[in-house]
PDBQT receptor file of N, H, CA, C and O in Angstrom, charges set to zero:
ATOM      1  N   UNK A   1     105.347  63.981  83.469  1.00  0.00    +0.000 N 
ATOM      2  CA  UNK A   1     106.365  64.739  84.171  1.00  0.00    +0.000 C 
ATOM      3  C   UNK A   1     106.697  63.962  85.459  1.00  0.00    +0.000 C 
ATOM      4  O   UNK A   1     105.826  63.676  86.281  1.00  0.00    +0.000 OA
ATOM      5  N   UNK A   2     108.140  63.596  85.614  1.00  0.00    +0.000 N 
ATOM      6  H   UNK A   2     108.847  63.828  84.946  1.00  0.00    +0.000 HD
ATOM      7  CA  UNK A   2     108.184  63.276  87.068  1.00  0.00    +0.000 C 
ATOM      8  C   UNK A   2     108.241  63.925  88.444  1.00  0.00    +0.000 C 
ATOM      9  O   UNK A   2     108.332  65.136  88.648  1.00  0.00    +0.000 OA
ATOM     10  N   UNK A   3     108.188  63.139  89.197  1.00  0.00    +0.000 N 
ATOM     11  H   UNK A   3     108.113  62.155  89.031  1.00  0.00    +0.000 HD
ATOM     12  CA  UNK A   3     108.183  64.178  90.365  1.00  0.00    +0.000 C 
ATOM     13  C   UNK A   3     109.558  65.146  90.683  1.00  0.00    +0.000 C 
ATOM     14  O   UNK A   3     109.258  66.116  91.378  1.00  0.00    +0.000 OA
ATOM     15  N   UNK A   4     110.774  65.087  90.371  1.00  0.00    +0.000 N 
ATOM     16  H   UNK A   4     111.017  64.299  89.806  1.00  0.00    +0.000 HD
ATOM     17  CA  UNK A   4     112.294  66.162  90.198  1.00  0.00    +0.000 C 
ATOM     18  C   UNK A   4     111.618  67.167  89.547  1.00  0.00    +0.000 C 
ATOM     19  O   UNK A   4     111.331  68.183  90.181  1.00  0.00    +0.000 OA
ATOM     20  N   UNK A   5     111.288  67.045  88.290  1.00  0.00    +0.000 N 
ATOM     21  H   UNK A   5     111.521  66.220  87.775  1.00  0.00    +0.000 HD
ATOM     22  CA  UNK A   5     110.614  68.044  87.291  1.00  0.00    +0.000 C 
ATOM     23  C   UNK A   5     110.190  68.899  87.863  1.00  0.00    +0.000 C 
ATOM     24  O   UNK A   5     110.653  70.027  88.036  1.00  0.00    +0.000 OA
ATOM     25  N   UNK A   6     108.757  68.194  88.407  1.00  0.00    +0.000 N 
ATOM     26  H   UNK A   6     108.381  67.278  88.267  1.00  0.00    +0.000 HD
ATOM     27  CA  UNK A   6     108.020  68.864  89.175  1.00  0.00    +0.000 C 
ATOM     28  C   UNK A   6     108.260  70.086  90.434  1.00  0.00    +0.000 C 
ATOM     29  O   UNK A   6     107.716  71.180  90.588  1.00  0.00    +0.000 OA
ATOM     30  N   UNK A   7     109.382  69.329  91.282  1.00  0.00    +0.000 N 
ATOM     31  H   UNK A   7     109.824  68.441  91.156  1.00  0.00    +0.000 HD
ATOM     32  CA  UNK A   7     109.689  69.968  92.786  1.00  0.00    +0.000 C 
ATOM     33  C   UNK A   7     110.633  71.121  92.353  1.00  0.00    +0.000 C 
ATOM     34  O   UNK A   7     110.644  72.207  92.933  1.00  0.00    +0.000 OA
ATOM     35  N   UNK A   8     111.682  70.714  90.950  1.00  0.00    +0.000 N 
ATOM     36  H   UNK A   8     111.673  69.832  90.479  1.00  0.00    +0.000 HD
ATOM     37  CA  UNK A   8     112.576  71.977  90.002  1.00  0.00    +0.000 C 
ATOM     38  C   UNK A   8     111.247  72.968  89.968  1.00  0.00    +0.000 C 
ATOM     39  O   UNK A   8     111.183  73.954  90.702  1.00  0.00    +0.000 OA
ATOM     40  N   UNK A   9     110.141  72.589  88.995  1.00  0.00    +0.000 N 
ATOM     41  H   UNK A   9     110.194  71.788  88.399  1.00  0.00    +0.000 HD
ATOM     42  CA  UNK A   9     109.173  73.970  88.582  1.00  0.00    +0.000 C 
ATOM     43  C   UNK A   9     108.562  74.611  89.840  1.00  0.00    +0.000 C 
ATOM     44  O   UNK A   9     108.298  75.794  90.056  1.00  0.00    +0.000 OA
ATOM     45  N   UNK A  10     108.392  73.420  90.684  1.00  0.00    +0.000 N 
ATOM     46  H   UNK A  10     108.606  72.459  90.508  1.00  0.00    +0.000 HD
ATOM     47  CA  UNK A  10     107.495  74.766  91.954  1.00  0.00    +0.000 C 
ATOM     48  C   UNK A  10     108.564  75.649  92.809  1.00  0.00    +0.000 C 
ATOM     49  O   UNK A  10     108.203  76.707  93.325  1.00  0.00    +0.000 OA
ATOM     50  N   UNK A  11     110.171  75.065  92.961  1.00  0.00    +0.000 N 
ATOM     51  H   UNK A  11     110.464  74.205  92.542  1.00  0.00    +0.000 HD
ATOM     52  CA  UNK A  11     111.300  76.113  93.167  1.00  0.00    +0.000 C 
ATOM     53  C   UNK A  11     111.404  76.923  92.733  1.00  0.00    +0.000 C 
ATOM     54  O   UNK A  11     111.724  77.899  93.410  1.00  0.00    +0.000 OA
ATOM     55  N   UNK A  12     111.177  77.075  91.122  1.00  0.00    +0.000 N 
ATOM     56  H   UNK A  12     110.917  76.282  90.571  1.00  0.00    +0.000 HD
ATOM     57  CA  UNK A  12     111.675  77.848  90.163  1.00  0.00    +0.000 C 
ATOM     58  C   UNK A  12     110.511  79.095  90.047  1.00  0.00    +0.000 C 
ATOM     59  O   UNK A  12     110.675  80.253  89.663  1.00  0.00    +0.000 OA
ATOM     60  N   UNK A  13     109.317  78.434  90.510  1.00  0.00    +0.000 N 
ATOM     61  H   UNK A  13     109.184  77.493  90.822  1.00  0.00    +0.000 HD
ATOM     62  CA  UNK A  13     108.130  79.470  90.624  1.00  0.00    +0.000 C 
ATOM     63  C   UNK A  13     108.308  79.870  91.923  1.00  0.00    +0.000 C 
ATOM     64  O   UNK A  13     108.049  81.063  92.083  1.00  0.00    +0.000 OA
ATOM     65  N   UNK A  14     108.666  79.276  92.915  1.00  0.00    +0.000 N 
ATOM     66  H   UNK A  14     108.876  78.307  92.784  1.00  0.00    +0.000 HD
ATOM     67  CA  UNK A  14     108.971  80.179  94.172  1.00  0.00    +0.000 C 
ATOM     68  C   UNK A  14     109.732  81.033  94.291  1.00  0.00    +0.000 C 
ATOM     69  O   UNK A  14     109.521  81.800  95.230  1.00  0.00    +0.000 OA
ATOM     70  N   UNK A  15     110.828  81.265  93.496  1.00  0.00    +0.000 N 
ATOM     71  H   UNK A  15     111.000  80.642  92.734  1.00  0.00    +0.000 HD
ATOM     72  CA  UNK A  15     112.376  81.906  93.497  1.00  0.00    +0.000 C 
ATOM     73  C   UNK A  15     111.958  83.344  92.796  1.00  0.00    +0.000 C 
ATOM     74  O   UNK A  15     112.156  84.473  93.245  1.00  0.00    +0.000 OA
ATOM     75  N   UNK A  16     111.303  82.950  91.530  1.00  0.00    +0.000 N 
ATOM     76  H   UNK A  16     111.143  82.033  91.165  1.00  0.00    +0.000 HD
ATOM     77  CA  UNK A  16     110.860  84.009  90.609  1.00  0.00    +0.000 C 
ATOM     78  C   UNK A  16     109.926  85.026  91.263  1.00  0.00    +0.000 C 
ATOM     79  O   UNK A  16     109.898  86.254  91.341  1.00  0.00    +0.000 OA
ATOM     80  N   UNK A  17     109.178  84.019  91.698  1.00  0.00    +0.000 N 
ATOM     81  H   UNK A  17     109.201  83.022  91.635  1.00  0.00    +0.000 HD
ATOM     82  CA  UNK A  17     107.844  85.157  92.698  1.00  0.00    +0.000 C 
ATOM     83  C   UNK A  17     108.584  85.997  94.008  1.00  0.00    +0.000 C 
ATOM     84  O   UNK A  17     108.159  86.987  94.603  1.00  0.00    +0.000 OA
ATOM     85  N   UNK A  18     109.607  85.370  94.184  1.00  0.00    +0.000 N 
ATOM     86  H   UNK A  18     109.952  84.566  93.701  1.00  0.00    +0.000 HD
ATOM     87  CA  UNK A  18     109.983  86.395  95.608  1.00  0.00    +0.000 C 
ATOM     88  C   UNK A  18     110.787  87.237  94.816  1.00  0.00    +0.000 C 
ATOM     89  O   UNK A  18     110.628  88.366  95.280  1.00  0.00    +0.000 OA
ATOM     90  N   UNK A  19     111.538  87.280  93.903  1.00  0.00    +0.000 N 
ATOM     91  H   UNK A  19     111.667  86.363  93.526  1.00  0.00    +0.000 HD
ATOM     92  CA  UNK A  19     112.514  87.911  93.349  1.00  0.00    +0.000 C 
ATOM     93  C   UNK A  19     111.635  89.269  92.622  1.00  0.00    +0.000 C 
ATOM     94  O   UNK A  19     112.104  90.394  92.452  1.00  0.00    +0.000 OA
ATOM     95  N   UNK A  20     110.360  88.847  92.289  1.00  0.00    +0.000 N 
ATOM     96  H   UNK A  20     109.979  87.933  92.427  1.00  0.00    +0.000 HD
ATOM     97  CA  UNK A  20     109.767  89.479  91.629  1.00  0.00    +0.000 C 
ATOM     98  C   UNK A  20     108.879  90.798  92.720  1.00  0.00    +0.000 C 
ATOM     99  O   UNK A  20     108.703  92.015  92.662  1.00  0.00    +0.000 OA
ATOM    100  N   UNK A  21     108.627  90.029  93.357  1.00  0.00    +0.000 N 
ATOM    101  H   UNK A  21     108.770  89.040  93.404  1.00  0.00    +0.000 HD
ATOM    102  CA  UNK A  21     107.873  90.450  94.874  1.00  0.00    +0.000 C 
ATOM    103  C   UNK A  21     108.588  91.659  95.403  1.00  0.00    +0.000 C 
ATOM    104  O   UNK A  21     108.047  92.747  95.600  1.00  0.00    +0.000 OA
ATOM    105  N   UNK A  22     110.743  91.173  95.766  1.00  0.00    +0.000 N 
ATOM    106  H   UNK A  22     111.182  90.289  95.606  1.00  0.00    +0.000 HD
ATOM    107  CA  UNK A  22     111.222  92.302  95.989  1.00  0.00    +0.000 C 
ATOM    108  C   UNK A  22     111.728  93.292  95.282  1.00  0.00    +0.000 C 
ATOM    109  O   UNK A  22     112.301  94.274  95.754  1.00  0.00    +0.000 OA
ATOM    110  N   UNK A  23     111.488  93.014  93.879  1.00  0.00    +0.000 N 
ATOM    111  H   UNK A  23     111.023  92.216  93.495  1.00  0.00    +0.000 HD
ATOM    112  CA  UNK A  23     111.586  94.414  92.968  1.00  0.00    +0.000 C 
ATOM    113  C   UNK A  23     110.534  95.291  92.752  1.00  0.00    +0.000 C 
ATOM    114  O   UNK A  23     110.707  96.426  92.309  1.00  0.00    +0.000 OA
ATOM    115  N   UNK A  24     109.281  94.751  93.088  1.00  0.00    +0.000 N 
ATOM    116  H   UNK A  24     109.141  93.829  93.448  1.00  0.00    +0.000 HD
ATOM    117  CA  UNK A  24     108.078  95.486  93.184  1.00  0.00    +0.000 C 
ATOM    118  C   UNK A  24     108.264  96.186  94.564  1.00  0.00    +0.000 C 
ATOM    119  O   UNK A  24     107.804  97.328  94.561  1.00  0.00    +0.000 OA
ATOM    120  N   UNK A  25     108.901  95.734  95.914  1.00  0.00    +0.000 N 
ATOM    121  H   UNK A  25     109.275  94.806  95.916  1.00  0.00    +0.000 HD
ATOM    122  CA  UNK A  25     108.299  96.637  96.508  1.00  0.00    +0.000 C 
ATOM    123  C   UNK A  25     109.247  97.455  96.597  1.00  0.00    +0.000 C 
ATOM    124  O   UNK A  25     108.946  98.628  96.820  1.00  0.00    +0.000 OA
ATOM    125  N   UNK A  26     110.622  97.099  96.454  1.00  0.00    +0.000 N 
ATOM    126  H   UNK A  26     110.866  96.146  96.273  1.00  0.00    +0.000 HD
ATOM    127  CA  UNK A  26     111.674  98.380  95.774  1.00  0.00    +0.000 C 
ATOM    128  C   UNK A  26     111.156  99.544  95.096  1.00  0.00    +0.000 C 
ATOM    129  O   UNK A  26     111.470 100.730  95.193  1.00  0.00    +0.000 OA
ATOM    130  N   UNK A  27     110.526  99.110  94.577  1.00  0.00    +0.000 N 
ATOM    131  H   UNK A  27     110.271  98.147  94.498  1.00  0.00    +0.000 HD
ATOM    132  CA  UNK A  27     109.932  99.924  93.620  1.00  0.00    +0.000 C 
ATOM    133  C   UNK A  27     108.717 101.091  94.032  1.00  0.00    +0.000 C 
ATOM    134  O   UNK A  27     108.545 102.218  93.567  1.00  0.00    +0.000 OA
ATOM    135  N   UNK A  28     107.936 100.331  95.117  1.00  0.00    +0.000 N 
ATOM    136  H   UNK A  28     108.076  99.416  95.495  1.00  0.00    +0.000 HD
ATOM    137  CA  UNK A  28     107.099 100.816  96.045  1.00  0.00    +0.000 C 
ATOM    138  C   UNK A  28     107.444 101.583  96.409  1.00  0.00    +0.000 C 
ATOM    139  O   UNK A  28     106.949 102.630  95.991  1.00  0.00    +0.000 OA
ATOM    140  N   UNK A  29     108.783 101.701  97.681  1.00  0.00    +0.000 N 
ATOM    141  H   UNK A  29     109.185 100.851  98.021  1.00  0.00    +0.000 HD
ATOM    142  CA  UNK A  29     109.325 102.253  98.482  1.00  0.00    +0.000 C 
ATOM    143  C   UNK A  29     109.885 103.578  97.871  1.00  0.00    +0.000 C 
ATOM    144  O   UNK A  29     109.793 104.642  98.484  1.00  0.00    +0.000 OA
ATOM    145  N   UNK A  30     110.490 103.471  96.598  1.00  0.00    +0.000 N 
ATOM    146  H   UNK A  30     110.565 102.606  96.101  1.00  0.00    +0.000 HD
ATOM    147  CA  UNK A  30     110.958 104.064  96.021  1.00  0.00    +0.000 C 
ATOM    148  C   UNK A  30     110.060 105.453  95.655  1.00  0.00    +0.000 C 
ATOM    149  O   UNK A  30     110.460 106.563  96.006  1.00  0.00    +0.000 OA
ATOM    150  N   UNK A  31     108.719 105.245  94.859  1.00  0.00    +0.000 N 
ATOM    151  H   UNK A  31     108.395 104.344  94.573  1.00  0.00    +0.000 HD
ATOM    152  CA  UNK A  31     107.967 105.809  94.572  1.00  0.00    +0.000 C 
ATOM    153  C   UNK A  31     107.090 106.737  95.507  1.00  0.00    +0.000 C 
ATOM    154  O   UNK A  31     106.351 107.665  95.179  1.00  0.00    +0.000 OA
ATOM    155  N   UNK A  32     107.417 106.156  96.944  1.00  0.00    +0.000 N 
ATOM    156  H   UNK A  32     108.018 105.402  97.210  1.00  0.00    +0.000 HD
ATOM    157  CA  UNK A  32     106.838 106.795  98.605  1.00  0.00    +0.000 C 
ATOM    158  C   UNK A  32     107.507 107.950  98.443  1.00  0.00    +0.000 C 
ATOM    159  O   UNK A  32     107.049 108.978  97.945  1.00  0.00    +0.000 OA
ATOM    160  N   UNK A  33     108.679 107.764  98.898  1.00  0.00    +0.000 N 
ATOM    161  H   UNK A  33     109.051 106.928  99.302  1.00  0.00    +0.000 HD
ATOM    162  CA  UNK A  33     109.780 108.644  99.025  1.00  0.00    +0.000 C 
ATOM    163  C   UNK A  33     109.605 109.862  98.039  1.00  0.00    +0.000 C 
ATOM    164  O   UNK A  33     109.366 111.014  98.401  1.00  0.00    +0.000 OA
ATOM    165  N   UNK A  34     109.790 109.354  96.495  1.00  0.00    +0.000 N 
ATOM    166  H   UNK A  34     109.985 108.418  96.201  1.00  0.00    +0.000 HD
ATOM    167  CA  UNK A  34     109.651 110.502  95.797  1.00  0.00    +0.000 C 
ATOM    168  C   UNK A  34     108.396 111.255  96.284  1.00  0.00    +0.000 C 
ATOM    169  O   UNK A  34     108.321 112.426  96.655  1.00  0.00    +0.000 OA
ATOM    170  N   UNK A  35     107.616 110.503  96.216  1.00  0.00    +0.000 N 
ATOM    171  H   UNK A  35     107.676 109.551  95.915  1.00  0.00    +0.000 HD
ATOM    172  CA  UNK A  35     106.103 111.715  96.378  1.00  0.00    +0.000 C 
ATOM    173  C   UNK A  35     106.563 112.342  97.620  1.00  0.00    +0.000 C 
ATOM    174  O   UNK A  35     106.786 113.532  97.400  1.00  0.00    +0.000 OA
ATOM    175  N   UNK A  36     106.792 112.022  98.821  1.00  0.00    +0.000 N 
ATOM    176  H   UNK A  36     106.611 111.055  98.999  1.00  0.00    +0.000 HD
ATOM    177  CA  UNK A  36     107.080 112.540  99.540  1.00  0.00    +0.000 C 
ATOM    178  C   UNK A  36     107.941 113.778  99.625  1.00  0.00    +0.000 C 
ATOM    179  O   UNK A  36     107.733 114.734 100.371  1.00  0.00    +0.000 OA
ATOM    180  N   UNK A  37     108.754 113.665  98.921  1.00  0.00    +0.000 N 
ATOM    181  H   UNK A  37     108.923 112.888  98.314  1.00  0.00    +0.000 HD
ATOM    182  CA  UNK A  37     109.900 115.075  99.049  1.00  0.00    +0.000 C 
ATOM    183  C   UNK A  37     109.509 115.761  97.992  1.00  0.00    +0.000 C 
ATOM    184  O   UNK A  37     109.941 116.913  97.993  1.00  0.00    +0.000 OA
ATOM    185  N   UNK A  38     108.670 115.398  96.847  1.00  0.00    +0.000 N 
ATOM    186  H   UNK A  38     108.319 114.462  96.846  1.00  0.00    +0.000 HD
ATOM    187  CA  UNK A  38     107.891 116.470  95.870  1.00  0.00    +0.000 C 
ATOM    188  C   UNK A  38     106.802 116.844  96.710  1.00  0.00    +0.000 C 
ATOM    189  O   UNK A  38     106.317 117.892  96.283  1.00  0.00    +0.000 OA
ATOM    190  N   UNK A  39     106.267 116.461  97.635  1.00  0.00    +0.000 N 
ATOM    191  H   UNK A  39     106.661 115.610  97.982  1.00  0.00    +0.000 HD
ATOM    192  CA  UNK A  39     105.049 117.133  98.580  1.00  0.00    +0.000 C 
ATOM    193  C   UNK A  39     105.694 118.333  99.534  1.00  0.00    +0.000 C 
ATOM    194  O   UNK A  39     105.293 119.485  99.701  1.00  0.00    +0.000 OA
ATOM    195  N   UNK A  40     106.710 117.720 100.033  1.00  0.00    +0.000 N 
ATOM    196  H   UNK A  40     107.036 116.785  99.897  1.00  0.00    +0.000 HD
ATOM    197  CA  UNK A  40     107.856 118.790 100.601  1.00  0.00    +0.000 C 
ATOM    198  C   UNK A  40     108.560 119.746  99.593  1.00  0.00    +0.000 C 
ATOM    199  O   UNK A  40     108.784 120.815 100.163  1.00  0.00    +0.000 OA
ATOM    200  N   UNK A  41     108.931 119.749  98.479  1.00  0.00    +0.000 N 
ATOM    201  H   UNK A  41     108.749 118.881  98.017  1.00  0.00    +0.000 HD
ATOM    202  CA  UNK A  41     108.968 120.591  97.609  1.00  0.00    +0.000 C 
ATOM    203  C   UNK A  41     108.225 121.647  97.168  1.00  0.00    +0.000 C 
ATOM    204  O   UNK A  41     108.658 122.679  96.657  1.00  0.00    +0.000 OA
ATOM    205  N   UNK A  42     106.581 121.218  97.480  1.00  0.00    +0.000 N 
ATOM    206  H   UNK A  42     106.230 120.379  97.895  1.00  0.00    +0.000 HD
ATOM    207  CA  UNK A  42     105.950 122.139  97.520  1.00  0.00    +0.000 C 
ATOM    208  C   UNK A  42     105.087 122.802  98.359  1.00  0.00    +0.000 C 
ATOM    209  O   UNK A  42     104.311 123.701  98.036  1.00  0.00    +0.000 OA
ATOM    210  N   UNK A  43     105.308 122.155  99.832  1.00  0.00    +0.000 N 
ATOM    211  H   UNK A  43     105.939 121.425 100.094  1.00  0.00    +0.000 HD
ATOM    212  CA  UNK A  43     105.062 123.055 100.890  1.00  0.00    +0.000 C 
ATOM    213  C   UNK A  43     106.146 123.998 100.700  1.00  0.00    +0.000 C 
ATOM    214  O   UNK A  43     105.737 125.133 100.456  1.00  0.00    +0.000 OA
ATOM    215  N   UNK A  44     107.749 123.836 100.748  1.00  0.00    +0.000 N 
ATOM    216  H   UNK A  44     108.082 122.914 100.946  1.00  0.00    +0.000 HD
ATOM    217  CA  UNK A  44     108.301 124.645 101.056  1.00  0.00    +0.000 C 
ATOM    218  C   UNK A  44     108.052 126.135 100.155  1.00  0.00    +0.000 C 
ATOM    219  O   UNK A  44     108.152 127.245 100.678  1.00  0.00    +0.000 OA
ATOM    220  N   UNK A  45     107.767 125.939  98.952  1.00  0.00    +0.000 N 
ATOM    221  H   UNK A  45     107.686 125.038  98.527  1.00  0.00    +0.000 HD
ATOM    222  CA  UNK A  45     107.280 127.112  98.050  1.00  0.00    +0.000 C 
ATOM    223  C   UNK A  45     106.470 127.848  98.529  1.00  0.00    +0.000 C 
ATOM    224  O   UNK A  45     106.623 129.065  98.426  1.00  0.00    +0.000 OA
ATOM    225  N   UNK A  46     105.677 127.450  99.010  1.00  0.00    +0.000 N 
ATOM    226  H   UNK A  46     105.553 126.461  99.094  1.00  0.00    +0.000 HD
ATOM    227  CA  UNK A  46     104.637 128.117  99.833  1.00  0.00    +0.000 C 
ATOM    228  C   UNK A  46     105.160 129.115 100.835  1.00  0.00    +0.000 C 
ATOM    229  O   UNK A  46     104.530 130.157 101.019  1.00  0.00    +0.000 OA
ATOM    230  N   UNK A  47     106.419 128.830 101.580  1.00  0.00    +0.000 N 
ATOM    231  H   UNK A  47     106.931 127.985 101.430  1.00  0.00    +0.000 HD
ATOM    232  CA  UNK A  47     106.787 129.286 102.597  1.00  0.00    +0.000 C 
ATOM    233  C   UNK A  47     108.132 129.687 102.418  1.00  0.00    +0.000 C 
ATOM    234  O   UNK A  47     108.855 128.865 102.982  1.00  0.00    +0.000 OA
ATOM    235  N   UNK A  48     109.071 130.986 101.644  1.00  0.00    +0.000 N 
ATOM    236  H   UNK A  48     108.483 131.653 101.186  1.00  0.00    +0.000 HD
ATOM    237  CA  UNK A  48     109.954 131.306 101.758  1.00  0.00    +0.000 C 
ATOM    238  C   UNK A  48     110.978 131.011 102.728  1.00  0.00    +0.000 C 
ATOM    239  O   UNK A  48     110.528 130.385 103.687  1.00  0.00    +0.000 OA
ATOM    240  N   UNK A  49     112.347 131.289 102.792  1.00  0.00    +0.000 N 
ATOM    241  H   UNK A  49     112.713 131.798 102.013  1.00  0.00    +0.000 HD
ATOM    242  CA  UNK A  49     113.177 131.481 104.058  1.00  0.00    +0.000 C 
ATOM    243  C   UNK A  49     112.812 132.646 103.841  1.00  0.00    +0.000 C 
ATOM    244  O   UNK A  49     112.630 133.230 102.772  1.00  0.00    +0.000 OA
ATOM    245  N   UNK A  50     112.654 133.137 105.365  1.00  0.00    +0.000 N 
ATOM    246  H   UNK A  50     112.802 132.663 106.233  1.00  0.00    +0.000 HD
ATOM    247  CA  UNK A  50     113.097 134.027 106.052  1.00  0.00    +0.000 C 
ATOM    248  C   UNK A  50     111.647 134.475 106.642  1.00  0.00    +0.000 C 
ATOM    249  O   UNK A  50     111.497 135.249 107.587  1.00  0.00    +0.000 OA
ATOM    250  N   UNK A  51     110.634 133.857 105.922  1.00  0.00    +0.000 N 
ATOM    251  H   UNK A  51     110.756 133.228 105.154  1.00  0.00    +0.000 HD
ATOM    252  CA  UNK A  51     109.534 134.440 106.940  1.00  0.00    +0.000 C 
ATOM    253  C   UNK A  51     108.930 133.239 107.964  1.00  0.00    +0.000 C 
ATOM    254  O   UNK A  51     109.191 132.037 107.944  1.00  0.00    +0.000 OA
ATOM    255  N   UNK A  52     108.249 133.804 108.647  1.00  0.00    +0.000 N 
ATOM    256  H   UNK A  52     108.037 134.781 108.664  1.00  0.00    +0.000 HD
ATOM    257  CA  UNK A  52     107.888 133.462 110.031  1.00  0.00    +0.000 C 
ATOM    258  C   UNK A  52     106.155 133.657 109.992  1.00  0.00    +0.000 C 
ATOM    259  O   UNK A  52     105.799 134.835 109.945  1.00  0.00    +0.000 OA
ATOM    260  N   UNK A  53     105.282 132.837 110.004  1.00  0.00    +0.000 N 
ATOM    261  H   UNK A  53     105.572 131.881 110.042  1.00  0.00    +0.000 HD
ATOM    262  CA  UNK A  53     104.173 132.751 109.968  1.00  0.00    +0.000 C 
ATOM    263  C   UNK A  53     103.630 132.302 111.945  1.00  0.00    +0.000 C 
ATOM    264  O   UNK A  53     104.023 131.218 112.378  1.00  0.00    +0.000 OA
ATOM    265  N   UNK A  54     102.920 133.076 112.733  1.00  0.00    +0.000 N 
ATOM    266  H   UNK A  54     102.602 133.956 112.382  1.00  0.00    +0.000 HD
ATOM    267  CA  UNK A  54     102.654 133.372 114.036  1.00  0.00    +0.000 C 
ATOM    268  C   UNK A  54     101.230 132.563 113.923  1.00  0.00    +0.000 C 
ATOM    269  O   UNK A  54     100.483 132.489 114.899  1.00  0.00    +0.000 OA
TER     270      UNK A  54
């Protein structure tokens, strides 16, 4: 293999890994959020409108 070859494959593995990197943490972020507002989904059950806990 020459060295072009070479400096193409370690680009091509750099490009892939970040590309890959920011769909994972898309994905991360994504998955926060949901839990989050299903955790808030079910505090609020807990707690009707209209009452008032002292």
């Amino acid at each position: 293999m020459n060295f072009e070859a070479g400096i193409r494959f370690i680009v091509f593995l750099v490009i892939f890994g970040v590309t890959n990197y920011l769909m994972m943490l898309r994905r991360y972020e994504n998955a926060i959020k949901k839990k989050k507002y299903l955790q808030q989904e079910k505090i609020s059950r807990l707690y009707p409108k209209g009452s008032f806990i002292f």
